[in-house]
C-alpha positions as CSV (number, residue, x, y, z in Angstrom):
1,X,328.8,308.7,50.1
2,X,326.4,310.0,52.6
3,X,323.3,311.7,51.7
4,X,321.0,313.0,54.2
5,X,322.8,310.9,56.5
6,X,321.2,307.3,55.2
7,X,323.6,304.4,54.0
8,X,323.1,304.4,50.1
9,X,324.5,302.1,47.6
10,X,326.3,303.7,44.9
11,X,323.1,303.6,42.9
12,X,321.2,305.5,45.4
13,X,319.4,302.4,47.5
14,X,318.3,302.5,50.6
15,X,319.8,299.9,52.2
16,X,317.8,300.7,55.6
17,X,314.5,301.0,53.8
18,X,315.3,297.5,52.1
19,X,315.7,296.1,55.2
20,X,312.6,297.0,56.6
21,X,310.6,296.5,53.8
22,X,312.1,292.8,53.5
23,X,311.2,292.2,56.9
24,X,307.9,293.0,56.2
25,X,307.1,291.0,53.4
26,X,306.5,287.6,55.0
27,X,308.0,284.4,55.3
28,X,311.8,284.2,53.6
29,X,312.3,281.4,51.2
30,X,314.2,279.1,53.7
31,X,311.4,279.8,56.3
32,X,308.7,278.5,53.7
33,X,311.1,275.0,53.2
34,X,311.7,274.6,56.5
35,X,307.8,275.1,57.3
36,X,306.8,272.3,54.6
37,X,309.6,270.5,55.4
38,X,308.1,269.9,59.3
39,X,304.8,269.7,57.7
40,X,305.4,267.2,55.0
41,X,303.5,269.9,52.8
42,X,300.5,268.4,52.3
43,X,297.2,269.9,51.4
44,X,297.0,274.0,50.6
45,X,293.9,274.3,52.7
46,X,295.9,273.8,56.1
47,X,297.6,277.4,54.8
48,X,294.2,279.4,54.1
49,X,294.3,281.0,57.4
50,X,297.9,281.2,58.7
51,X,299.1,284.0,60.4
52,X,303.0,284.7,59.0
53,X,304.2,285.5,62.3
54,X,302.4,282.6,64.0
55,X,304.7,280.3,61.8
56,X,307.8,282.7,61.9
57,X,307.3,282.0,65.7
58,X,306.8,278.2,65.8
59,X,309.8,277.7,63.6
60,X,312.4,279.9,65.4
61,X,314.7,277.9,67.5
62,X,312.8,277.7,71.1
63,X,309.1,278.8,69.4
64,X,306.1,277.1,70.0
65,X,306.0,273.5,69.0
């Protein structure tokens, strides 16, 4: 099924615009673990001015330790 040439579900989803909208939103679930996880998450204050793609950065294999 190919309408207007975008890939649709067979309810009519975007799967393109889901995509990008998802990679939009912030940090994923498992980046938030890992991030306490190498942070011992302790304290909400040390979060009140983080930059999401700051931390995407320093948690990607070879990112900024």
């Amino acid at each position: 099924m190919n309408h207007n040439k975008k890939n649709l579900t067979s309810v009519g989803t975007d799967i393109e615009e889901v995509k990008r909208l998802n990679a939009e939103s912030g940090l994923s679930y498992n980046e938030v673990k890992e991030l306490l996880a190498k942070t011992g998450g302790k304290g909400p204050a040390m979060y009140s001015d983080t930059y999401v793609e700051d931390i995407k950065r320093k948690i990607q294999p070879g990112g900024v330790k």
